[in-house]
C-alpha positions, 0 to 999 in steps of 0.5 A: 500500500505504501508502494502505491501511494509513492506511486501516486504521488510520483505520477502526480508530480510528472504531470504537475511538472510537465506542463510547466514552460520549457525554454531559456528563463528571462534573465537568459533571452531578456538581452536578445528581445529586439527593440520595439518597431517605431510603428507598434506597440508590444503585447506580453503574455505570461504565466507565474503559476504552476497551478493548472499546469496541465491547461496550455489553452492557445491564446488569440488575438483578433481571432488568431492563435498567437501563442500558448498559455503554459505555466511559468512562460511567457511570450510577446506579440508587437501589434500595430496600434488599434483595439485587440481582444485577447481569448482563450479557452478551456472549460469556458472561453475567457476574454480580455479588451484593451487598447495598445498605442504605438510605441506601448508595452502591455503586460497580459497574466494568464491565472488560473482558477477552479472551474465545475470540470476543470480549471480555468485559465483568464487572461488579465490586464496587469500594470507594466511595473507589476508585469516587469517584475513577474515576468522575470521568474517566467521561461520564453515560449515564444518563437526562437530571439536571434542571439538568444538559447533555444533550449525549448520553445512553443 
C-alpha cells in the first residue's frame, strides 16, 4: 500500500511538472528581445503559476492563435496600434479588451482558477511595473530571439 501511494504521488508530480514552460528563463533571452518597431506597440503574455499546469489553452488575438498559455512562460506579440481582444479557452472561453498605442508595452497574466470540470485559465490586464517584475521568474515560449538559447520553445 505504501508502494502505491509513492506511486501516486510520483505520477502526480510528472504531470504537475510537465506542463510547466520549457525554454531559456528571462534573465537568459531578456538581452536578445529586439527593440520595439517605431510603428507598434508590444503585447506580453505570461504565466507565474504552476497551478493548472496541465491547461496550455492557445491564446488569440483578433481571432488568431498567437501563442500558448503554459505555466511559468511567457511570450510577446508587437501589434500595430488599434483595439485587440485577447481569448482563450478551456472549460469556458475567457476574454480580455484593451487598447495598445504605438510605441506601448502591455503586460497580459494568464491565472488560473477552479472551474465545475476543470480549471480555468483568464487572461488579465496587469500594470507594466507589476508585469516587469513577474515576468522575470517566467521561461520564453515564444518563437526562437536571434542571439538568444533555444533550449525549448512553443
Amino acid at each position: 500500500m505504501k508502494k502505491l501511494a509513492s506511486l501516486l504521488i510520483a505520477a502526480c508530480l510528472v504531470s504537475l511538472f510537465a506542463g510547466c514552460a520549457s525554454g531559456p528563463e528571462y534573465a537568459t533571452v531578456a538581452n536578445s528581445i529586439p527593440p520595439l518597431a517605431p510603428n507598434a506597440g508590444r503585447i506580453y503574455m505570461y504565466r507565474t503559476t504552476t497551478l493548472g499546469a496541465a491547461l496550455k489553452p492557445d491564446i488569440n488575438i483578433n481571432g488568431n492563435v498567437v501563442g500558448t498559455s503554459k505555466a511559468e512562460g511567457f511570450f510577446f506579440v508587437d501589434e500595430p496600434p488599434g483595439n485587440y481582444t485577447i481569448q482563450d479557452s478551456t472549460e469556458v472561453t475567457r476574454t480580455l479588451s484593451l487598447t495598445l498605442e504605438k510605441g506601448q508595452t502591455r503586460y497580459v497574466r494568464f491565472g488560473v482558477s477552479m472551474g465545475f470540470f476543470a480549471g480555468h485559465v483568464y487572461p488579465e490586464l496587469v500594470e507594466n511595473s507589476v508585469g516587469e517584475q513577474e515576468i522575470t521568474s517566467c521561461k520564453y515560449t515564444g518563437v526562437p530571439l536571434a542571439g538568444a538559447s533555444s533550449t525549448g520553445g512553443n
